[in-house]
N, C-alpha and C positions, 0 to 999 in steps of 0.2 A: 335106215333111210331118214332124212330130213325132211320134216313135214311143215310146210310155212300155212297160213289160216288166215286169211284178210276178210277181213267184215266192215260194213258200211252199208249207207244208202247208194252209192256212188262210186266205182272206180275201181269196184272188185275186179271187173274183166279185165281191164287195164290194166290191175298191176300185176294179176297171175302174166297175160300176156308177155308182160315187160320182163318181168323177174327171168322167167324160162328163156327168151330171146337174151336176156342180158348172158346168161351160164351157159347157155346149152352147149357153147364151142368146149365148154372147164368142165361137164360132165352129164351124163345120160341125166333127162329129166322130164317132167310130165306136170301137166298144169287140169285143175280141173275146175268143171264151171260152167257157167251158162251158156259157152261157146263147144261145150260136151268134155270130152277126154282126148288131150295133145301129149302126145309120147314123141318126145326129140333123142331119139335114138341114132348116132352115127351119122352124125348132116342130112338124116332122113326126119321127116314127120309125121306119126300115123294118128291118125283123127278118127273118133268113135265120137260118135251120137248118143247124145244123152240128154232124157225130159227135166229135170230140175238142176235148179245152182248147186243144189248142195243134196248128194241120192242120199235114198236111206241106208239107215246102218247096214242093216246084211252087203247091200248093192253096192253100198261105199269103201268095206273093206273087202268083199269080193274084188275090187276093181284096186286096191293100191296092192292085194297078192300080187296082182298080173301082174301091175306095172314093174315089182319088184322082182317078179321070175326076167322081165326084159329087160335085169340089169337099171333101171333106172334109180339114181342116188336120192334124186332131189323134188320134193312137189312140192308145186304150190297150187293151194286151194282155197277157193273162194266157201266162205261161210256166212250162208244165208242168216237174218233172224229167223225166219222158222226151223231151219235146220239145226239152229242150237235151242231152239224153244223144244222143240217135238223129240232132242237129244240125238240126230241121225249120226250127230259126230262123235257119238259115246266112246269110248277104250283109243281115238284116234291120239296119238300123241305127238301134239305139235311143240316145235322147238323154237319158232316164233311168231309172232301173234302182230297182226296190222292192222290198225284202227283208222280207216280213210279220214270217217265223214260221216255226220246223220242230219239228216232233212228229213221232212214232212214224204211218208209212203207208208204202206201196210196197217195203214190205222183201221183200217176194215179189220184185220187180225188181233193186232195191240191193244185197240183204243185210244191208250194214250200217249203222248210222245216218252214219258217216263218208261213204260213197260218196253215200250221200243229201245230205248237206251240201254234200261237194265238188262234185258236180256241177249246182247251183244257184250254185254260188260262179262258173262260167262265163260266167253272167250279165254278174257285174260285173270280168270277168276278158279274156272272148275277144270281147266286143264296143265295143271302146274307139275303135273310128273315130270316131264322133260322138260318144261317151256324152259327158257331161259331170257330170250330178249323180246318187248315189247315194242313197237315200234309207232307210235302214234304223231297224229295232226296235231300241233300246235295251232293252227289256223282255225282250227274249228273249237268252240265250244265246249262240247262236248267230249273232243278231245282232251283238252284241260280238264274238264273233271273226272274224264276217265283214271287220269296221272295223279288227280286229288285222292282219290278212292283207292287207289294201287299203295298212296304212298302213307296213307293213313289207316292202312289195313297190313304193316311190316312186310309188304311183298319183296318177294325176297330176284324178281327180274330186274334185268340192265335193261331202263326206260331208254327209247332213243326218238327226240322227236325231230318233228320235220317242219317244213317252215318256208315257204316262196317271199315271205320277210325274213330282215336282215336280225342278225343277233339281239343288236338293242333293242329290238321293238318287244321283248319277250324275256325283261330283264328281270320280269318278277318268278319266271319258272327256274328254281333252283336243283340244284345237284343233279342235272342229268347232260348226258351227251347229245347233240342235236346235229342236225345240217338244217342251213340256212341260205338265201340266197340274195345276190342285189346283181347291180345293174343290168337287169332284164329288159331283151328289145324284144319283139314282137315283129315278125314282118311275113309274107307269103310263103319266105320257103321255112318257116318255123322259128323256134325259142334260141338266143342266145342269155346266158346268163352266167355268174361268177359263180361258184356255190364252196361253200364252209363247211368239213365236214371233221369227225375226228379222225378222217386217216389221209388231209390235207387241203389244201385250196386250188380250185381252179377252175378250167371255163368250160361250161356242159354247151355243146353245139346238138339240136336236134329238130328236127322234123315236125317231130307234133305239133299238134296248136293246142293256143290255150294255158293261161295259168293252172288249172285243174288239172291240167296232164303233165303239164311240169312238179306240181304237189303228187301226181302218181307216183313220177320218173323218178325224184330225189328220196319216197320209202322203197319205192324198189330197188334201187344204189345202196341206201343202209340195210334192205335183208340180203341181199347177194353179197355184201362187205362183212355183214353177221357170221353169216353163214361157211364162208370160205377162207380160212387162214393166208393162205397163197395167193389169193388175188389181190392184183393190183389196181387203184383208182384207176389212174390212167388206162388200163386195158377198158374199164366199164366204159370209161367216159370216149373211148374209140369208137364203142359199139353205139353209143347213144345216138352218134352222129347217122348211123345206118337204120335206127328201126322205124318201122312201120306201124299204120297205131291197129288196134285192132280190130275185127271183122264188123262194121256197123257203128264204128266210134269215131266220128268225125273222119267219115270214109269220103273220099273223093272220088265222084262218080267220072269225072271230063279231065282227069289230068290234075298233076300238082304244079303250082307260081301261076296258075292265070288268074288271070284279072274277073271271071265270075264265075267262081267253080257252084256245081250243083253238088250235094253234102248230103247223105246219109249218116242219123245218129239213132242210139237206142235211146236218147231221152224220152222218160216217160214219167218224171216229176216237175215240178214245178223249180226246185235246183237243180236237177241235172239239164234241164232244156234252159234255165237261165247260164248254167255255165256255156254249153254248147254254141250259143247266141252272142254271150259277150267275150266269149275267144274268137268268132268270125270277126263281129267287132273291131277286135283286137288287133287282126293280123289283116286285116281286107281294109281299115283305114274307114271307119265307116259308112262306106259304100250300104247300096239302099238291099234289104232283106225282106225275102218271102219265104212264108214258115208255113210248111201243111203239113197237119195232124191231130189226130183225134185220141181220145181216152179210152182205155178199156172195161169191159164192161163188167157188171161181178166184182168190183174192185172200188179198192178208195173213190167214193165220189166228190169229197170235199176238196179235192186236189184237182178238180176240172175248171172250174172260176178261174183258178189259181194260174192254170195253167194259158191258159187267155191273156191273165192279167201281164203277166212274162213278156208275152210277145207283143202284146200292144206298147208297151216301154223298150223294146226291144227292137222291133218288126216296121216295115212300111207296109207289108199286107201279109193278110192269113185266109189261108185257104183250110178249113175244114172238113173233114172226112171219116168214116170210120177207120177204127183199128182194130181190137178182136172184142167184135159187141157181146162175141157166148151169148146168155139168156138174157140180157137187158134190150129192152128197144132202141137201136141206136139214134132215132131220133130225139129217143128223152136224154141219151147221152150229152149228144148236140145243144140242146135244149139246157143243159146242166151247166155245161161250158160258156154259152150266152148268156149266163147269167149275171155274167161280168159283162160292165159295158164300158167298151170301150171310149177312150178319149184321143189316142196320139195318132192311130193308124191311117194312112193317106187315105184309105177308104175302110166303108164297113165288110168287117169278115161275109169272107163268102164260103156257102156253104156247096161241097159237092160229096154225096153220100158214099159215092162210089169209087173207090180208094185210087182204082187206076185211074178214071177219067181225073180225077183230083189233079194226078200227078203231072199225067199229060197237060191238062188245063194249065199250072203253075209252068211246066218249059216251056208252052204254044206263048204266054202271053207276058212269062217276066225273065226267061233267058235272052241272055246278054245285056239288060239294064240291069235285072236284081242277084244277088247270089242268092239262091235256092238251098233250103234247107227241109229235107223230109223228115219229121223226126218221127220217133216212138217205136219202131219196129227192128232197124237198126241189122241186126243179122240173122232176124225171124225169115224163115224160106215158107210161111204159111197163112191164110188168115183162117181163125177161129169164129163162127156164126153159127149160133145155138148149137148142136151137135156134131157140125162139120166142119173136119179141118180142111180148107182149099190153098192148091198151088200158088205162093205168094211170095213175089222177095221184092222189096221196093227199089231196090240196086237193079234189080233187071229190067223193072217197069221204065225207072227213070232214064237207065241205057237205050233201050225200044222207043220212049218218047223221042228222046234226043235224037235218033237214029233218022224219025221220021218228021223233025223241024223244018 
């Protein structure tokens, strides 16, 4: 069995999603992750529920037996930093290894942004039994040094990197095979763009929004091209035009190509809600944004300012609210996030504590002037408030608002 291991701050959901959607017709296969356990068995898909990105070892290879008694060839799995820190993916043997993206999160765990690097770099470090291909962000930083460290340490993997810029821009990365891309447009019904890769040139048509999800789409193209002898570009590049992005990732709540769609995302960093923001941006022509969301609790708090700061460069208004406050006050949450003050937004944040009236408040008073974007919860069906979990999914709040506009 084929075991693919994407790690990042950013985009893990995404490119398991993508990768399996891209195969699933070329062979039985199963993606695992924050969004649980997806087994694409015979144009069927059987979904299990699961509490973390990345389970632990016993739970982890309990669960690829199964997949593999139901015939499935191929997984792809998202890998936490903590789950390669704590070792959950111990004896797992992956045969290629994706390096999204690292931003500012889990520094309540890390500390520093160093540990948070290094210990993602394990990945493509402590699991070299089978690994063979690496598949890394040129676009990011950390990227690059990830390929510095691989290639000044005799690794002996086929680096393959990725790139929503064009080749020249990246003439200093030597001896590796990459996909690249240009003349990129942007518009309501999603990405067109040219893209370079080593198994030919041509034109990716797709759906999604957003630069960041075209930077998914083109490492998920090179692990299923990795991965598959027999496949062809062009079959990938049919399918790109068909998918769907995934469950709380720049989900459209009121239809896709209108002119002011209300938007579900799981952003809940300070890059992943800037990217979610400047792909709306992107494809809506700057038309005016309203952002509601709040920070969780228990968790990074230096990333709540930060998170402010986003939308106020970003946003025409913000509506704030809880998300899962667990043991912290969420007024001191609130309070944490105010800390940043703002300068650009038409008016000052407003705060509503109570997650649904939030939502309701944001369609009652800036649907059909602003596009609406709920972020931080994304495909959570729950909210978390000190010991209890309550029935929550912000897709269904904002369907029920809008029902009753």
């Amino acid at each position: 069995m084929n075991i693919v291991g994407v790690t990042g701050t950013n985009g893990k959901t995404t490119c398991v999603h993508l990768i399996c959607n891209l195969i699933k017709d070329h062979t039985n296969c199963a993606s695992f992750g924050t969004l649980g356990i997806k087994q694409y068995i015979n144009d069927y898909c059987f979904e299990t529920k699961t509490t973390l990105t990345t389970l632990g070892n016993q739970e982890l290879h309990k669960n690829l037996s199964e997949v593999a008694k139901n015939d499935c060839k191929f997984v792809a799995m998202e890998v936490s930093s903590h789950g390669l820190d704590q070792k959950r993916t111990a004896n797992v043997n992956f045969s290629v290894a994706v390096f999204t993206n690292l931003s500012h999160d889990h520094l309540d765990y890390h500390k520093t942004m160093e540990h948070y690097f290094q210990t993602k770099v394990k990945l493509f470090t402590d699991y070299t039994q089978e690994l063979k291909y690496a598949v890394i962000n040129l676009d990011d930083p950390y990227g690059l040094k990830l390929i510095e460290i691989l290639i000044n340490n005799n690794h002996k993997l086929k680096i393959i990197g990725f790139s929503t810029k064009t080749a020249k821009e990246h003439i200093d990365v030597k001896n590796i095979d990459r996909i690249t891309c240009e003349q990129i447009t942007f518009n309501t019904s999603g990405i067109q763009a040219t893209i370079t890769t080593p198994w030919g040139t041509s034109t990716l048509n797709t759906p999604l929004l957003g630069i960041h999800n075209l930077s998914n789409l083109i490492a998920s193209i090179a692990v299923c091209m990795c991965s598959f002898d027999n496949l062809l570009l062009t079959e990938l590049l049919e399918k790109c035009s068909k998918l769907q992005p995934a469950t709380g990732r720049l989900q459209h709540i009121n239809g896709w190509n209108i002119e002011y769609p209300i938007i579900i995302d799981y952003a809940h960093t300070p890059d992943g809600l800037e990217k979610a923001l400047k792909a709306i941006k992107q494809h809506y022509h700057n038309k005016k944004i309203c952002c509601v969301f709040g920070c969780g609790g228990n968790r990074d708090a230096t990333k709540r300012p930060k998170m402010l700061e986003v939308t106020d460069h970003y946003c025409d208004a913000v509506i704030l609210t809880q998300d899962n406050s667990r043991f912290e006050n969420p007024e001191q949450i609130i309070a944490d996030i105010l800390s940043y003050k703002t300068t650009k937004l038409l008016e000052a944040p407003i705060v509503e504590m109570d997650r649904k009236q939030a939502i309701y408040k944001a369609i009652k008073h800036y649907y059909k002037d602003y596009i609406i974007l709920i972020a931080g919860k994304g495909h959570e069906t729950k909210q978390i408030i000190g010991d209890q979990e309550y029935p929550f999914c912000d897709g269904e709040v904002a369907e029920e608002a809008l029902n009753n506009v």
